[in-house]
Structure formats: C-alpha cells, structure tokens
VEXLOKOL-377244 format. One line per 5 residues: for each residue x, y, z negated of C-alpha. Coordinates in steps of 0.02 Angstrom, whole numbers. Layout:
BEGIN
X,Y,Z  ...
This chain:
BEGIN
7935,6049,-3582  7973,5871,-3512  8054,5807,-3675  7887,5871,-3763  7789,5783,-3639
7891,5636,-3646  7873,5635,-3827  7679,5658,-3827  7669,5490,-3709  7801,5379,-3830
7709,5416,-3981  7541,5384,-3909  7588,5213,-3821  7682,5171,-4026  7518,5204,-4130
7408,5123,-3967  7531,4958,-3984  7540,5001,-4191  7337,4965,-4195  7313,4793,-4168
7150,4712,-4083  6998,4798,-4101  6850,4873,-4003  6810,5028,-3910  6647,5098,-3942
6548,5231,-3818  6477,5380,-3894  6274,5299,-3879  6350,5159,-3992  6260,5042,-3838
6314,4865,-3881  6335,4821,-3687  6463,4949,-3692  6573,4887,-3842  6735,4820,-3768
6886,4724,-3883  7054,4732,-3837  7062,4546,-3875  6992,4461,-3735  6943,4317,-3836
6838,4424,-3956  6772,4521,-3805  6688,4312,-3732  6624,4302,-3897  6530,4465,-3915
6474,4438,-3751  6407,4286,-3791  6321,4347,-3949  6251,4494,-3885  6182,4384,-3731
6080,4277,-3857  6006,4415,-3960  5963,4537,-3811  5881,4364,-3734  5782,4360,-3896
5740,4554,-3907  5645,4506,-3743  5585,4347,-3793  5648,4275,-3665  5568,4099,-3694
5650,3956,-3599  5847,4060,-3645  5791,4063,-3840  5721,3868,-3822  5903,3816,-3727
6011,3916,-3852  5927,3867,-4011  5783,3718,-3994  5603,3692,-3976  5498,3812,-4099
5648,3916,-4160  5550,4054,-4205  5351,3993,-4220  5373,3909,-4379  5201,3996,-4434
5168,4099,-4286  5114,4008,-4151  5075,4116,-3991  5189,4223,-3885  5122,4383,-3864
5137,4389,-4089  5328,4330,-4057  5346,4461,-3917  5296,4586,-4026  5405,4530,-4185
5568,4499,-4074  5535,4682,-4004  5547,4759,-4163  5722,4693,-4194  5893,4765,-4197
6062,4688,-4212  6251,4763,-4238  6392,4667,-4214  6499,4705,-4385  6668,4602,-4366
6706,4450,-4263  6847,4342,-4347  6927,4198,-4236  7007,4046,-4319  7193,3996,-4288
7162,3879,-4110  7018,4006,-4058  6912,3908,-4013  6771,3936,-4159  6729,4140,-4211
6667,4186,-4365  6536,4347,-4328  6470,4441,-4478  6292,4534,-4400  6164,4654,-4440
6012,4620,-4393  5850,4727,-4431  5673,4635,-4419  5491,4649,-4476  5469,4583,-4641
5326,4449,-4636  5276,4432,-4804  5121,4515,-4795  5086,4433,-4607  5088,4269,-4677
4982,4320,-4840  4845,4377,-4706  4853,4243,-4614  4857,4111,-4758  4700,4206,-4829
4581,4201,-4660  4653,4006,-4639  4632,3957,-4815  4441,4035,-4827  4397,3950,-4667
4290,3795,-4736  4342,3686,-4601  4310,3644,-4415  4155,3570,-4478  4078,3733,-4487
4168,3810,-4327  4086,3909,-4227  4113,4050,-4070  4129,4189,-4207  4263,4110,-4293
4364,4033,-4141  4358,4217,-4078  4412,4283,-4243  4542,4163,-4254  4593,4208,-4068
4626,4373,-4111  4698,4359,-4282  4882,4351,-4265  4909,4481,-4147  4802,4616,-4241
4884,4554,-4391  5059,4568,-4333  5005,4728,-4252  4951,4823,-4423  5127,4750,-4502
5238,4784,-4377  5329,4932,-4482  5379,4825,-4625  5561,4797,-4577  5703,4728,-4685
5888,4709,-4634  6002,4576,-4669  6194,4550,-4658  6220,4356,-4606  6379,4263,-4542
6375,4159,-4376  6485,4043,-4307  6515,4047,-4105  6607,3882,-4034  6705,3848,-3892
6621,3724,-3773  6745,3696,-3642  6768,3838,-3537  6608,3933,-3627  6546,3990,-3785
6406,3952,-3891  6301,4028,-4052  6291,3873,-4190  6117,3868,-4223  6072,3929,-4407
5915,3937,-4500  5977,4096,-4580  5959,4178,-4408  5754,4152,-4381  5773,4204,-4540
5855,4386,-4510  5728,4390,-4353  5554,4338,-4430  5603,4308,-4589  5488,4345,-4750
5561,4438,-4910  5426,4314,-5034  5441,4136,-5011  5313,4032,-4915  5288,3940,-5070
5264,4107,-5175  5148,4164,-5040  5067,4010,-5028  5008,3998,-5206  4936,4173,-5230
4828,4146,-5085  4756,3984,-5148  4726,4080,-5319  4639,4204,-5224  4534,4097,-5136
4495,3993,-5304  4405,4163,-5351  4320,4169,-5191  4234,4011,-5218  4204,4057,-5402
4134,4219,-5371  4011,4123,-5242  3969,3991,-5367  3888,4158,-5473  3804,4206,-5333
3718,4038,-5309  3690,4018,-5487  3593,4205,-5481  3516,4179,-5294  3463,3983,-5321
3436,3957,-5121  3349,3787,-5066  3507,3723,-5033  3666,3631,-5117  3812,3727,-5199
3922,3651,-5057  3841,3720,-4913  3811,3880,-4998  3990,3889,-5008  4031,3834,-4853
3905,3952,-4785  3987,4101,-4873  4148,4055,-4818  4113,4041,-4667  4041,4227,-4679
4207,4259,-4743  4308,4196,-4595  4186,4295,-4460  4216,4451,-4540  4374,4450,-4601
4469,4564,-4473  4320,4666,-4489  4283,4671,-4678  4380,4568,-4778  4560,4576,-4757
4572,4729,-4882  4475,4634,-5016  4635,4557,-5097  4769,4690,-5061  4954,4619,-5011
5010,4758,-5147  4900,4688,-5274  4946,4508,-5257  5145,4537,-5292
C-alpha cells in the first residue's frame, strides 16, 4: 500500500514539473483569481488586469495616468456616456508571452465592447442638422444635453469582440501597459469608419435640406429660403430625440 502511495505522489510531482509555466484557473473563470506559475507572468497579468478593471469602472484620473488625456472621448465627450460604454465591457486574458531579458510581455486579449457605429451615426445626424449656434436656443441646448446619454443608452447592446496584442514593459521595479490606439479601439471602437459614417450622414442631411427647399417652393412663406431652412432645421434638432432619429434608419444607411 505504501509503494502504491509512493508511486501515486512521484508520478504526480513528474507530470506537475513535466508541464511547464502556466496558469491556474478557479472554477467562476474570475480573472482576479487566475494565478501563473511564472511569477513574472503572474506581475504582468496583474498589471493588465489592474488597467482594464480601472477602466470597467471608469475610473477617470487611473485611465488618464495609464493612457493620456482623452483616451477614450475621442467623439464622446461626457462621463456618465463613457461610464456607461466602459461598463459594458469584458476582457480575457488569452496568452501572455515574455521576451528573452523579461522585461517587455507580449499579451494577446479579448476584449468585448459596444459597437458605436450606429452611436456616432445618431449623433453625427442631430449635430450635422443643427444650423448653427446662431439659431441656438433652450430647446436645443437641452436636447443636446441629453443626447448622448439616451443615445448610448438605446445602443448599448450592440457589442463586438476583438482579439488585439499588447505590449506590457518593465519600468524599473514595475510594470506598465504600452499605450495603443488599437485598445480604445477594442473598448469604444466602431465596426464602420468615421469617415464612412461621416459621409452618409452628410448625404442624408443634403436630402434634408432638399426636401425643405420643396416645401418652400410649395409653401412660399414671407421669408428667404435660408431662414426657412434654418428654421426647419432647427425644428429638426428640437425634436430629434423625440421624432426624428428614426427618420433615416442606421439599417438603411449601410
């Protein structure tokens, strides 16, 4: 009975030292639980998972030390939008690959996040139909108030996941996440170009301000064709959480 039980405890400790580094998963799959047998590996997905967790929160001031000034507001300006965006994200830690001086890591990540194509299309359409501050007024400015967070709000399903590689560098004693555009992108990134986006908006809005130089050719108010325009427009941009951001369907446009 003792040789079997020696047995049992030699071949266990062979295939344990047989294995190699790796990681130790619980049964939740929690990330804060993931431990490597290399302890280098193990700083660097602590490291990583520090950073995204910080920006699951948004946690503003850690996300503006780790990776700059307006890392993630490229279009979206206000925090409670971001808040909501960053919430919806998830991130796995695939592989983590350290160079031959360990002192740079190679992580491959993937990372889950709302798809703002059809944000920025909404957006783009209320901002490009507003005639300008001109014509502002408390309507608008409460529209405009409101705008991102209802728009992120109806969107907030739209998810897309990405598989990106990150480098992680050894600053003296610590280690740091490289900053990459290709991670805002995996966060709050869009599956249509800006560009792409960009155009099909102004197209639409070209047809706006066609279809209301018919109208002013049929109504033929007292007044010019400009400030009819602007004056529809402007009608436009007070109802448009309201009324008009169905009239040119996200589905439609691509």
């Amino acid at each position: 009975m003792k040789k079997l039980l020696l047995l049992f405890i030699l071949s266990t400790a062979i295939l344990t030292a047989c294995s190699g580094p790796g990681k130790v998963e619980d049964i939740d799959n929690n990330p804060s639980d993931i431990v490597y047998d290399d302890k280098t590996e193990q700083k660097v997905y602590e490291e990583v998972t520090e950073v995204f967790d910080a920006v699951k929160v948004y946690d503003e001031s850690a996300i503006k030390k780790q990776f700059g000034e307006g890392f993630l507001d490229y279009f979206i300006g206000d925090s409670e939008s971001l808040k909501l965006l960053t919430g919806k994200m998830d991130y796995k830690v695939n592989s983590i690959e350290l160079n031959d001086s360990k002192d740079r890591a190679y992580v491959e990540m993937s990372i889950t996040g709302v798809d703002t194509a059809k944000i920025m299309y909404e957006i783009l359409m209320f901002n490009n139909g507003f005639p300008g501050m001109i014509n502002s007024n408390k309507k608008i400015e409460e529209v405009r108030k409101d705008l991102t967070v209802n728009v992120v709000n109806r969107n907030i399903n739209n998810t897309m996941e990405n598989t990106i590689n990150i480098t992680v560098k050894k600053e003296g004693f610590n280690w740091e996440v490289v900053n990459d555009v290709m991670i805002r992108e995996a966060i709050v990134g869009s599956s249509i170009s800006y560009d792409t986006i960009y155009m099909k908006v102004s197209e639409n809005i070209m047809n706006v301000r066609k279809t209301v130089s018919e109208l002013y050719d049929i109504e033929r108010p007292n007044i010019s064709l400009e400030e009819y325009t602007n004056k529809k427009l402007t009608e436009f941009c007070e109802n448009y959480l309201s009324e008009h951001i169905n009239d040119y369907p996200f589905s439609e446009a691509f």
